[in-house]
Backbone as ProteinMPNN parsed JSONL, in Angstrom:
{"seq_chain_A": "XXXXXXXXXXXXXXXXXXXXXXXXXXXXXXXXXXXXXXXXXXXXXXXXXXXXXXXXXXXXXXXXXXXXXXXXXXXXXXXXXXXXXXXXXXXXXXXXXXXXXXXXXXXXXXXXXXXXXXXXXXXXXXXXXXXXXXXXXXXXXXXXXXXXXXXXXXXXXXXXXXXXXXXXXXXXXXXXXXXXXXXXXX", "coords_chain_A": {"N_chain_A": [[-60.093, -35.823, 14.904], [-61.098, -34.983, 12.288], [-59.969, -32.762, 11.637], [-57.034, -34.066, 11.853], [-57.786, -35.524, 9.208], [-58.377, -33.071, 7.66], [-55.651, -32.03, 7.503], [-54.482, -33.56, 6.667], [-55.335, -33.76, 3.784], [-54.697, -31.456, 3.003], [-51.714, -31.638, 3.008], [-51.935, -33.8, 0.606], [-52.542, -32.424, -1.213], [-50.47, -30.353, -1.568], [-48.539, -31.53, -2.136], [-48.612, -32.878, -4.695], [-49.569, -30.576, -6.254], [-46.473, -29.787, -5.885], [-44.952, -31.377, -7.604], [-45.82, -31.217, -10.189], [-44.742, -28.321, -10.707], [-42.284, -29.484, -10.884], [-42.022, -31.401, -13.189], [-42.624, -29.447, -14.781], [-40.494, -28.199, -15.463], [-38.553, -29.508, -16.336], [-39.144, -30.332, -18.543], [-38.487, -28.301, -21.017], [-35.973, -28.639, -20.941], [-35.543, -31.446, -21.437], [-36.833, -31.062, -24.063], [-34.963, -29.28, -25.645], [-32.398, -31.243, -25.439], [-33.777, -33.227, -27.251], [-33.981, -31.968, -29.59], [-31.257, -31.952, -30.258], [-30.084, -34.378, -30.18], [-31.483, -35.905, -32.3], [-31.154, -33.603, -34.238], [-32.436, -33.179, -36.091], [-33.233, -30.584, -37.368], [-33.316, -28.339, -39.613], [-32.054, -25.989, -39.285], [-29.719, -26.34, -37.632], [-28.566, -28.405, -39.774], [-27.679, -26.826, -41.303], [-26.151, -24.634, -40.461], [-24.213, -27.025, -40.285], [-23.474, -27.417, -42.759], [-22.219, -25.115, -43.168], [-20.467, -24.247, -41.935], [-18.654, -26.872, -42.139], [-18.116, -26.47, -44.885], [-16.607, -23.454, -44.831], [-14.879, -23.75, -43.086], [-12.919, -25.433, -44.3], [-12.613, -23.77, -46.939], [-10.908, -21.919, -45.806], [-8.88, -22.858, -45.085], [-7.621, -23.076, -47.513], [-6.981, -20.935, -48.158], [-4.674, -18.208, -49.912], [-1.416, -17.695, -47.89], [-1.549, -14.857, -47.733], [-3.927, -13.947, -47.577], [-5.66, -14.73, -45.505], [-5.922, -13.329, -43.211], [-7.912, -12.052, -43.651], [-9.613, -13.8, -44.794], [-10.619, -15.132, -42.329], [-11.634, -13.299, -41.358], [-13.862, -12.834, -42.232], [-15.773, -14.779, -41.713], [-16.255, -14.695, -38.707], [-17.179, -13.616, -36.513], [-16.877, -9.919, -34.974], [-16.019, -9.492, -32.96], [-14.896, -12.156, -31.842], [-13.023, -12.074, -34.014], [-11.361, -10.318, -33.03], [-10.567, -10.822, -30.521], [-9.556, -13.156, -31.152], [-7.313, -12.173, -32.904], [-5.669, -10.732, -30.721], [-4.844, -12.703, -29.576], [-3.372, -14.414, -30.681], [-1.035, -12.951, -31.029], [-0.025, -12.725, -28.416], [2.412, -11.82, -26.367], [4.374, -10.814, -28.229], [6.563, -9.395, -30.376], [5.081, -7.326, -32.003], [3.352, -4.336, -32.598], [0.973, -3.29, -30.954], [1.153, -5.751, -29.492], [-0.377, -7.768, -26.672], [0.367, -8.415, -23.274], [0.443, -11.827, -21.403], [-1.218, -11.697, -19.07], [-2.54, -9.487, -19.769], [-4.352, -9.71, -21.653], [-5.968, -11.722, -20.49], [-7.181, -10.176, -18.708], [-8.333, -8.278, -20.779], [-10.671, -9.718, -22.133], [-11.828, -11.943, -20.925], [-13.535, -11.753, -19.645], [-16.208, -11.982, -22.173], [-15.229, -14.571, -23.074], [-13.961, -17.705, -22.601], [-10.69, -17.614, -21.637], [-8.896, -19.463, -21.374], [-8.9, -21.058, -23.184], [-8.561, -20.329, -25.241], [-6.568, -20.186, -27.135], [-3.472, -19.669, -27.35], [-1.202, -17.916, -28.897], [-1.454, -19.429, -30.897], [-2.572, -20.235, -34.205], [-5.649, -19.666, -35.941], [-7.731, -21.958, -35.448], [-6.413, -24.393, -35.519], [-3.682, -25.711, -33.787], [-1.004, -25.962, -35.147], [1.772, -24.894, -36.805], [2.588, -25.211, -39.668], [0.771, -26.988, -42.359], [-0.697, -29.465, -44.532], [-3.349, -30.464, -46.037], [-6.529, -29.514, -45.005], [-8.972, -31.12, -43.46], [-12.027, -31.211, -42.327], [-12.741, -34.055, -40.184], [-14.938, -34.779, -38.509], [-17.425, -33.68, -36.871], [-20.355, -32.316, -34.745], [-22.988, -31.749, -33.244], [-23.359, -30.68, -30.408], [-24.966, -28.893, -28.994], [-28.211, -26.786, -29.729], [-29.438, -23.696, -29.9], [-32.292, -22.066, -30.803], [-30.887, -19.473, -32.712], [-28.169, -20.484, -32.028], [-25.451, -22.475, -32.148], [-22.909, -24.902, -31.173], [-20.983, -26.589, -31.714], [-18.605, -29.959, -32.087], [-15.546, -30.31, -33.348], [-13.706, -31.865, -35.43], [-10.226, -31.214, -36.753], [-8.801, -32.713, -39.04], [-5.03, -33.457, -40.558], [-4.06, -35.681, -43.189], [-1.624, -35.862, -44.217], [0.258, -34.971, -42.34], [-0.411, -36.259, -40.759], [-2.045, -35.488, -38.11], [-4.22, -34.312, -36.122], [-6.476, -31.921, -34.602], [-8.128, -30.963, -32.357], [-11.761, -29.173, -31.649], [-13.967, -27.18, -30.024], [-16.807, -25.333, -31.147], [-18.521, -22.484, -31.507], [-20.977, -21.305, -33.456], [-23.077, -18.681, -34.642], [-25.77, -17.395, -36.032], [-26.771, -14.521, -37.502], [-28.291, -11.984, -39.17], [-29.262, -13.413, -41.384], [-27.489, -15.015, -41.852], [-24.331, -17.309, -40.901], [-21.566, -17.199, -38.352], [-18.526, -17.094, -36.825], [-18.667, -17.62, -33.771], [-17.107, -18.169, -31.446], [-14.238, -20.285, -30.413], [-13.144, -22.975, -29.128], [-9.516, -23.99, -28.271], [-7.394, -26.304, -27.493], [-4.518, -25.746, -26.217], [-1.813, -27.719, -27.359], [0.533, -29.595, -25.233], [3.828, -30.195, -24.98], [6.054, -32.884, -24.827]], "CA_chain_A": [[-60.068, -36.693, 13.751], [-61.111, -34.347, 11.303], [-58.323, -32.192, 12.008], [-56.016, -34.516, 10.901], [-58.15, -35.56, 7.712], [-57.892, -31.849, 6.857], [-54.466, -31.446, 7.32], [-53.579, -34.922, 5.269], [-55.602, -33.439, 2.529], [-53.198, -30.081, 2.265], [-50.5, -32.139, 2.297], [-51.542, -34.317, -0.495], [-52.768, -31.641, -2.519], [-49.193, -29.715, -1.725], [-47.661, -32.588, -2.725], [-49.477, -33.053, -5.988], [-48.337, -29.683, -6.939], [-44.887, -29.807, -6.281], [-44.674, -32.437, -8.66], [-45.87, -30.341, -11.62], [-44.006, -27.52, -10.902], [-40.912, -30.489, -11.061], [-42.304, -31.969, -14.394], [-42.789, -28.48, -15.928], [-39.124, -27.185, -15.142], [-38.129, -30.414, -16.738], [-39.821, -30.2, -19.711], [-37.763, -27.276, -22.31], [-34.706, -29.297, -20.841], [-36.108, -32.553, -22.989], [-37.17, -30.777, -25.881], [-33.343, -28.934, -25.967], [-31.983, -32.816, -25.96], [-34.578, -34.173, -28.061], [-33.125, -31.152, -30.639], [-29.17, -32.102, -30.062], [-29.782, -35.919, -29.937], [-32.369, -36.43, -33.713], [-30.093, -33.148, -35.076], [-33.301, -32.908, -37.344], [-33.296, -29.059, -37.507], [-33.204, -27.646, -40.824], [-30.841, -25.042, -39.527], [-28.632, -27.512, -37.492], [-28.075, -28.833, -40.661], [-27.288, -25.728, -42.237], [-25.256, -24.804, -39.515], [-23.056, -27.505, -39.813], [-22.838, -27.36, -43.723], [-21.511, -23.952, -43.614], [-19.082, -24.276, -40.721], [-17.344, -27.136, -42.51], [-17.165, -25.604, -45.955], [-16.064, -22.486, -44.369], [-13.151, -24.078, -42.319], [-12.311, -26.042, -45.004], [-12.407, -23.036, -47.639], [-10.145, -21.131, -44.905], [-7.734, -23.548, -45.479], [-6.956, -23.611, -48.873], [-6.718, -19.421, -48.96], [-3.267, -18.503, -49.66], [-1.325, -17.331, -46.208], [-1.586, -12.957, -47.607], [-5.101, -13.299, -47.45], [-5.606, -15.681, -44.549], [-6.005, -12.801, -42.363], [-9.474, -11.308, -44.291], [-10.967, -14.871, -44.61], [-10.953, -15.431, -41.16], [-12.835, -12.241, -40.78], [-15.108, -12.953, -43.462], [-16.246, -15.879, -41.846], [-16.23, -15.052, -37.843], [-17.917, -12.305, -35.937], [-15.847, -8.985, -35.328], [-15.478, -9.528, -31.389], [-14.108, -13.007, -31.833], [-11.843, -12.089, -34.635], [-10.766, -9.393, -32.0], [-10.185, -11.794, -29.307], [-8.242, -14.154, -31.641], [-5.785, -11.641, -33.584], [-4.718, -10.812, -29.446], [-4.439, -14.193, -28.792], [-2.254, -15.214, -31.693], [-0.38, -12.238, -30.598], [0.271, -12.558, -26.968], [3.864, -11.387, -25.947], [5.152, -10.969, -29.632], [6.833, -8.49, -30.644], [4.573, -6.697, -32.92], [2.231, -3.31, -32.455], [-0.441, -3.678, -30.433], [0.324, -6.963, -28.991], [-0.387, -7.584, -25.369], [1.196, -9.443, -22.361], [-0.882, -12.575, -21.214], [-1.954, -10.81, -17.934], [-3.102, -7.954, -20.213], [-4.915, -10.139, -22.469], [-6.521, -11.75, -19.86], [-7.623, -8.826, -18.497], [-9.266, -7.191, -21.181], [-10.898, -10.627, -22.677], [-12.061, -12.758, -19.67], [-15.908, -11.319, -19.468], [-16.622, -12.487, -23.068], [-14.54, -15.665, -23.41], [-13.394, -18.474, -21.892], [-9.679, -17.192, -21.864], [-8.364, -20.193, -21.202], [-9.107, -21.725, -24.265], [-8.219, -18.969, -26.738], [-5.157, -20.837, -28.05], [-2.831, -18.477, -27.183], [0.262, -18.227, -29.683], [-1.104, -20.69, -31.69], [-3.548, -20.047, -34.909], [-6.941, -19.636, -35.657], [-8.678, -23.286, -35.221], [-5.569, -25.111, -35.119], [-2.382, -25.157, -33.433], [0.163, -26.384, -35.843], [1.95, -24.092, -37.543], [2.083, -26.359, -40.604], [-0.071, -27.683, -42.591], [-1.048, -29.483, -45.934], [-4.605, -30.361, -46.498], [-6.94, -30.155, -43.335], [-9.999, -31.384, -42.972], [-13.256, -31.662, -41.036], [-12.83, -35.15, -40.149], [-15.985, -34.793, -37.934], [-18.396, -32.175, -36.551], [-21.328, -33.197, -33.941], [-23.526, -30.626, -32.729], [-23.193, -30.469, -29.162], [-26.007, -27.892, -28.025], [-28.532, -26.087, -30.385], [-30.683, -23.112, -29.788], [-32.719, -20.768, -32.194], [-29.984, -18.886, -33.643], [-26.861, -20.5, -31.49], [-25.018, -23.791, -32.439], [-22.163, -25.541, -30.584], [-19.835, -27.981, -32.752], [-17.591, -30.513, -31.385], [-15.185, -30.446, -34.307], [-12.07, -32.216, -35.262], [-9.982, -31.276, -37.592], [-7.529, -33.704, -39.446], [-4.648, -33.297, -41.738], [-3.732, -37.033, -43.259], [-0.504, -36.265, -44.567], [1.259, -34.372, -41.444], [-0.707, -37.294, -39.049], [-2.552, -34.719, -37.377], [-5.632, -33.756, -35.644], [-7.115, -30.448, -34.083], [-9.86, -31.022, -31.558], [-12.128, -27.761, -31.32], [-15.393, -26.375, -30.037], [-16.736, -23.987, -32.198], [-19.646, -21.326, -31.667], [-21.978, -21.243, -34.468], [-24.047, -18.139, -34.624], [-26.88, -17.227, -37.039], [-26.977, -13.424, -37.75], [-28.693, -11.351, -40.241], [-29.519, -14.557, -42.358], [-26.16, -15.722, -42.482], [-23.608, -17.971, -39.75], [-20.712, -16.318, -38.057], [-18.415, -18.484, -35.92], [-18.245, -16.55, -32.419], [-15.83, -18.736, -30.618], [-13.634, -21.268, -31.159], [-12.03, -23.173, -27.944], [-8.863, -24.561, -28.699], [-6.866, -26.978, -26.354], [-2.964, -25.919, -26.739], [-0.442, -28.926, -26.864], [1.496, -30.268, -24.37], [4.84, -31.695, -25.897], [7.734, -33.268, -23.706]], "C_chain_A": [[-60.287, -35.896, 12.466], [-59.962, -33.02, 11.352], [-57.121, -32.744, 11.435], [-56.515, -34.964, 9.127], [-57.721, -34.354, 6.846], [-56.483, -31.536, 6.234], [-53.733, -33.024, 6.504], [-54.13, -34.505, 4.219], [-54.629, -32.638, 1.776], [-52.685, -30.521, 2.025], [-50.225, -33.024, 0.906], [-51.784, -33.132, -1.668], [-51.287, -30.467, -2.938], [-48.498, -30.501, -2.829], [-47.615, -32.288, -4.136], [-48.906, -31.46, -6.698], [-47.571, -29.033, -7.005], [-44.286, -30.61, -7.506], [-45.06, -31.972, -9.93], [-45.353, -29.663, -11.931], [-42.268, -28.488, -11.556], [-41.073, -30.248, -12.322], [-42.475, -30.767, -15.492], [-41.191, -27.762, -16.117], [-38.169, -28.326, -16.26], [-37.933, -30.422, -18.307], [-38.537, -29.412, -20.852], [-36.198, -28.196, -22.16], [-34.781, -30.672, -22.156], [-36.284, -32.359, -24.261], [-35.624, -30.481, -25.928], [-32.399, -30.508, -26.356], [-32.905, -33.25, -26.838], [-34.043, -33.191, -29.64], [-31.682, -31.58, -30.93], [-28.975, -33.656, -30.233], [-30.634, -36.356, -31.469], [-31.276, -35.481, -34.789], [-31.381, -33.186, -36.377], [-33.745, -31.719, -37.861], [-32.498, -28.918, -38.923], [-32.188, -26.842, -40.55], [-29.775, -25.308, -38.557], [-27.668, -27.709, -38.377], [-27.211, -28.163, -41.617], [-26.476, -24.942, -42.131], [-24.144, -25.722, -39.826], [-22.55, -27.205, -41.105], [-22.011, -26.7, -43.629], [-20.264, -23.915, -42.732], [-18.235, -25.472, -41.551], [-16.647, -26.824, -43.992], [-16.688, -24.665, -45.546], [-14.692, -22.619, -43.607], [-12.422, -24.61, -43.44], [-11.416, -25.116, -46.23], [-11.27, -21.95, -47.144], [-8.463, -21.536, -45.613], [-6.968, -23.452, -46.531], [-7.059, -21.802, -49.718], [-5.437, -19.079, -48.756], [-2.892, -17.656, -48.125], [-1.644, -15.618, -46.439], [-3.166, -13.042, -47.323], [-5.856, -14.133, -46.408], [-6.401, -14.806, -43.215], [-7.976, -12.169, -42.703], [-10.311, -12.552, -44.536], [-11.312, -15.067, -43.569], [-12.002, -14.423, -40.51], [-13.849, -11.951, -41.361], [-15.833, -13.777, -42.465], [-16.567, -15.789, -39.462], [-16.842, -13.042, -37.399], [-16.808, -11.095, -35.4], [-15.369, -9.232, -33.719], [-14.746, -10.799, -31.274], [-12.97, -12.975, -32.618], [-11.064, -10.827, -33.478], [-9.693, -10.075, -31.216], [-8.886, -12.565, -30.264], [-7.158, -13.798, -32.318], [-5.57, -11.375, -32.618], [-4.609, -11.551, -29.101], [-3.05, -14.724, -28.978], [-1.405, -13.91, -31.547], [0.331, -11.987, -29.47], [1.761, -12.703, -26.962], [4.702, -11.784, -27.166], [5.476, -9.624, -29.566], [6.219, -6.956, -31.321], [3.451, -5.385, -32.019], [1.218, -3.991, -31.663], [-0.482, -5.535, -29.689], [0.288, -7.022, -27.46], [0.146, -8.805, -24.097], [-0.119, -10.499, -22.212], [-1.863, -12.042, -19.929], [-3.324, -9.692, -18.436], [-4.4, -8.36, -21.001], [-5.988, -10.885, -21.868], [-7.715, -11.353, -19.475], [-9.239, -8.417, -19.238], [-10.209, -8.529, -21.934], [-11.908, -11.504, -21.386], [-13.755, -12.506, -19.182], [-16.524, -12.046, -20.421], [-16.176, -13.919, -23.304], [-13.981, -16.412, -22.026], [-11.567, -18.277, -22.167], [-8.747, -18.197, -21.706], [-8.042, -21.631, -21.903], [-9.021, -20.852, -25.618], [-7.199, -19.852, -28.061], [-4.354, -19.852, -28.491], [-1.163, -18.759, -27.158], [0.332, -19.141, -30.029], [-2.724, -19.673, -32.781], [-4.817, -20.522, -35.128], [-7.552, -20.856, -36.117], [-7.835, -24.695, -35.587], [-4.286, -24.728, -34.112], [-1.245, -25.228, -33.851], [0.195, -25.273, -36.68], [1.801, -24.346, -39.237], [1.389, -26.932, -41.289], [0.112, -28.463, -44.228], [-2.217, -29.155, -46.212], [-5.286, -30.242, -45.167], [-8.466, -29.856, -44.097], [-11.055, -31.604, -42.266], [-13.311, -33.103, -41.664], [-14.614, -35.702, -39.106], [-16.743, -33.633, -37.403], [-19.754, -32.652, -35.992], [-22.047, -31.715, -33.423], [-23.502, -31.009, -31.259], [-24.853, -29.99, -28.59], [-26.728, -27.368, -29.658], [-29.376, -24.716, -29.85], [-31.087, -22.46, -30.748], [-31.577, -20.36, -32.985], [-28.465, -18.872, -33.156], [-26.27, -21.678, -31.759], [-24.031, -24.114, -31.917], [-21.671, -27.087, -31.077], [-18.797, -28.688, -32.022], [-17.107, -31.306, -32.891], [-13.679, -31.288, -34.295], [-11.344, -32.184, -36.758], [-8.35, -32.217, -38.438], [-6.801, -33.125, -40.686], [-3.51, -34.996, -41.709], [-1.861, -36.8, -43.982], [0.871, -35.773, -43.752], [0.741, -35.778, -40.247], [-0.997, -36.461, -37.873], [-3.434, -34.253, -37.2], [-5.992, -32.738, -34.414], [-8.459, -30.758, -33.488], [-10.112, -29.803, -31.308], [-13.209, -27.77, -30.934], [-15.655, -25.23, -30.824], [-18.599, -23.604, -32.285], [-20.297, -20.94, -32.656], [-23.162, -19.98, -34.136], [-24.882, -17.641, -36.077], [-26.938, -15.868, -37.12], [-27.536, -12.81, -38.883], [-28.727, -11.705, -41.618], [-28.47, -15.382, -42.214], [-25.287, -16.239, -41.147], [-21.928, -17.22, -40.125], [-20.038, -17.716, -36.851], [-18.006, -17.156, -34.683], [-17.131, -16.845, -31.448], [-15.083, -19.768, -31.039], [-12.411, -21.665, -29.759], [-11.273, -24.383, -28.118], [-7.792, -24.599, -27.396], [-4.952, -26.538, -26.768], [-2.164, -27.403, -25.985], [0.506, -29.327, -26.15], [2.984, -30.802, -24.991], [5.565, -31.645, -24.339], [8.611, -32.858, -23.773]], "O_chain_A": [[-59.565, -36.219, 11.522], [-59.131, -32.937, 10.448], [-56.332, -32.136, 10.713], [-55.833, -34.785, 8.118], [-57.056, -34.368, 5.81], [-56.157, -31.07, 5.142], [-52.648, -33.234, 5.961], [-53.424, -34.833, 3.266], [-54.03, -32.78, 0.71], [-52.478, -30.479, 0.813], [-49.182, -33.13, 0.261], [-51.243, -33.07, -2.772], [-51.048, -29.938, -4.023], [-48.074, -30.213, -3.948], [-46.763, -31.589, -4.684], [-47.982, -31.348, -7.503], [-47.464, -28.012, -7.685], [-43.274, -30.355, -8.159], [-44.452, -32.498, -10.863], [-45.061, -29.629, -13.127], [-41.459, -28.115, -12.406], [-40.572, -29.253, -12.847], [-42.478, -30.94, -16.711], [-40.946, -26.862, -16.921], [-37.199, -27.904, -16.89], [-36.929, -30.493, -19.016], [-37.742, -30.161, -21.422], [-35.443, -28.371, -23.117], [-34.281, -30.772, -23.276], [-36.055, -33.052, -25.252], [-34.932, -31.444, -26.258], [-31.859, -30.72, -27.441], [-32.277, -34.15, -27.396], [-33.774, -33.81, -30.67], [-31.176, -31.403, -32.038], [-27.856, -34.142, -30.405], [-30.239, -37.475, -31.798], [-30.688, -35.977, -35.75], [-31.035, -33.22, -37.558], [-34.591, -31.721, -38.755], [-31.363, -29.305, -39.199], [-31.293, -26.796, -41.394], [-28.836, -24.513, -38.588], [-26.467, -27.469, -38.255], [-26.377, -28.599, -42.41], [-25.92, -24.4, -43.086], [-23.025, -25.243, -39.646], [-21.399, -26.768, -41.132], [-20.888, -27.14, -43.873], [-19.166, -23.491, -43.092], [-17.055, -25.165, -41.719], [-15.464, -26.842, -44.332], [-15.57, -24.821, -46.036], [-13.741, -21.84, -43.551], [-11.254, -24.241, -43.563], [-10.245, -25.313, -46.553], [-10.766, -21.188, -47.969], [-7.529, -20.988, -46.198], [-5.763, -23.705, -46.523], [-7.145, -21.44, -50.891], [-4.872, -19.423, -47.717], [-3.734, -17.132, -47.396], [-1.975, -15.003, -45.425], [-3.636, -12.045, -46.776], [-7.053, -14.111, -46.696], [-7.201, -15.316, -42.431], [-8.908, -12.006, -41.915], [-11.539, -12.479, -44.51], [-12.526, -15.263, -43.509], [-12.826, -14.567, -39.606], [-14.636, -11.032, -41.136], [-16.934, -13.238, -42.348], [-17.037, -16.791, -38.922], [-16.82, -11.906, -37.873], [-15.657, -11.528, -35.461], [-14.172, -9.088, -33.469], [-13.783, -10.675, -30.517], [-11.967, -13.6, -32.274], [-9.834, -10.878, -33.485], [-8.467, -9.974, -31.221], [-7.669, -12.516, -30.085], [-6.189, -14.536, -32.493], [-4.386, -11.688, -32.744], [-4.151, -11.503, -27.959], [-2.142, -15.159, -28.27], [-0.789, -13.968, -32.611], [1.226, -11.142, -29.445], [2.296, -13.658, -27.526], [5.489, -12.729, -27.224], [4.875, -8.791, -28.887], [6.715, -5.836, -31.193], [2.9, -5.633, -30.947], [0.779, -5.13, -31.821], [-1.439, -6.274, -29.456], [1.035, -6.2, -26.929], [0.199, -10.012, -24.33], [-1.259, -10.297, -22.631], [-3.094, -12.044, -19.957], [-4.376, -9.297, -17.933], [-5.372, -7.607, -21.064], [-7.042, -10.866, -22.504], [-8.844, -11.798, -19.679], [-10.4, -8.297, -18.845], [-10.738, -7.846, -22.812], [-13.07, -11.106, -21.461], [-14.675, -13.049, -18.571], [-17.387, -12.824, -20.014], [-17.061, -14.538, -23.896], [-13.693, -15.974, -20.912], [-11.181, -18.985, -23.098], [-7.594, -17.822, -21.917], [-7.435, -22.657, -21.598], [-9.485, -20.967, -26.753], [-7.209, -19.993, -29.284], [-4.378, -19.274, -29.577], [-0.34, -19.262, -26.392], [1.292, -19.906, -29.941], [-3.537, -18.861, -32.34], [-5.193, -21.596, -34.658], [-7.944, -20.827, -37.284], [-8.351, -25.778, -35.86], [-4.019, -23.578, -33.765], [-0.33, -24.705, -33.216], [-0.771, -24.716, -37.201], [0.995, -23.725, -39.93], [1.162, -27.963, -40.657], [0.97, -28.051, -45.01], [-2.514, -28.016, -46.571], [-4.753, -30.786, -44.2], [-8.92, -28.981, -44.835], [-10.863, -32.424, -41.369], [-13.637, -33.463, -42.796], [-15.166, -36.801, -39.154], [-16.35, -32.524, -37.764], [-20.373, -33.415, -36.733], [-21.372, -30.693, -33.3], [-23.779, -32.207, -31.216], [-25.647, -30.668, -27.939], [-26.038, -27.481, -30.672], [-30.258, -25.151, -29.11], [-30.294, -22.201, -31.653], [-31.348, -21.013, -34.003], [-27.639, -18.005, -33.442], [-27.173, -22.378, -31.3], [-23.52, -23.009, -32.098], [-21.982, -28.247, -30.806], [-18.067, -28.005, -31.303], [-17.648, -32.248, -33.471], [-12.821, -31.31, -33.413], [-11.702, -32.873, -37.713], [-7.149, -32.116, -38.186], [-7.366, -32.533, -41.605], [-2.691, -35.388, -40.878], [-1.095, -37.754, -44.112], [2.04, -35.951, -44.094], [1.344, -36.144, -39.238], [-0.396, -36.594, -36.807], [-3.813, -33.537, -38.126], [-5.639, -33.031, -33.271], [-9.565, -30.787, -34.026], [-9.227, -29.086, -30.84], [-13.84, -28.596, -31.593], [-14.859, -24.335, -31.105], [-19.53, -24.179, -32.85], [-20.101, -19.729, -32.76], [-24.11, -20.286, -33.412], [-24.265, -17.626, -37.142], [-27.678, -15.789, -36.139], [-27.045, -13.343, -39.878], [-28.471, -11.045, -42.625], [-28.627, -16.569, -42.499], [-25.529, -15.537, -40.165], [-21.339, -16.889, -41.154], [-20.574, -18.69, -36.322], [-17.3, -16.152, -34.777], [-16.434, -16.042, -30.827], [-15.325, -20.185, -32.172], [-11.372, -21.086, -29.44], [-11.771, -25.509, -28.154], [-7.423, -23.704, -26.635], [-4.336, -27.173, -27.624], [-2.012, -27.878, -24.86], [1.575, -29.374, -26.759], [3.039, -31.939, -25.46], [5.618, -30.917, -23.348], [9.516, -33.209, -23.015]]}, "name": "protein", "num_of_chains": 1, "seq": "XXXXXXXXXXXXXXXXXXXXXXXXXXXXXXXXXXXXXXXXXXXXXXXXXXXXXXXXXXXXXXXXXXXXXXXXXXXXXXXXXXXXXXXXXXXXXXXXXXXXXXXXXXXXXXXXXXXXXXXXXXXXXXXXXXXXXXXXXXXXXXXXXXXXXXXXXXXXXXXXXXXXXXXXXXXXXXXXXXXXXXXXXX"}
């Protein structure tokens, strides 16, 4: 009889803390949503400003210098990634097959979202005015942000759904990725 008392004690006291270890694993998960769901972060906020003046300001640089805002405004390994994207099996210097591009890309990036032979955070060649019609933070951490962006232009009747990588560097936001869905037509 005391034999089993003993051994029902272990088990409740096992019990007891398994259930903390649960409730503590739990925990940083809640705070991370309780960050992404209020969006009351000072540099959330600051975050998003700059990402949509910055897309927006993209926009409206003429097409010769198109190529140096984009690298003003995005970290040097993603502008990497995305001048071989928007390059893949073109004619030009340095561009590379999609196999190749693949290849050398596919560790850092989701390669399958590059938007490949289409431009940087749309896919229309085209444009007039475009706009951030919306922008939601997705995910935050310390110095990483995750945008679920869409960008509209009202007088072509067109919208650009994107994810877009928000990083914080050496005071200042850098966009690191940018995963863009290419178009389907019929």
């Amino acid at each position: 009889m005391k034999r089993t008392i003993i051994v029902s004690l272990f088990l409740i006291i096992a019990c007891r803390e398994e259930k903390k270890e649960v409730k503590n694993i739990a925990e940083p998960q809640q705070i991370k949503e309780k960050i992404v769901l209020n969006n009351e972060s000072d540099e959330v906020e600051n975050a998003k400003k700059w990402l949509e003046k910055s897309i927006e300001d993209y926009f409206k640089t003429d097409l010769g210098s198109a190529e140096k805002s984009m690298e003003k405004i995005t970290t040097k390994d993603y502008f990497d990634y995305k001048s071989d994207a928007m390059n893949v099996d073109m004619e030009v210097d340095g561009s590379l097959t999609e196999k190749e591009f693949q290849e050398k890309w596919r560790k850092k990036f989701d390669v399958q979202k590059a938007g490949i032979g289409v431009g940087f955070l749309i896919s229309g060649q085209d444009w007039d005015e475009i706009k951030v019609s919306s922008c939601k933070v997705l995910t935050a951490g310390e110095n990483d942000f995750l945008f679920d962006v869409i960008l509209s232009d009202k007088k072509l009747k067109a919208e650009y759904p994107i994810k877009v990588n928000v990083i914080k560097d050496n005071g200042s936001f850098l966009i690191a990725d940018v995963q863009q869905e290419v178009p389907v037509f019929n």
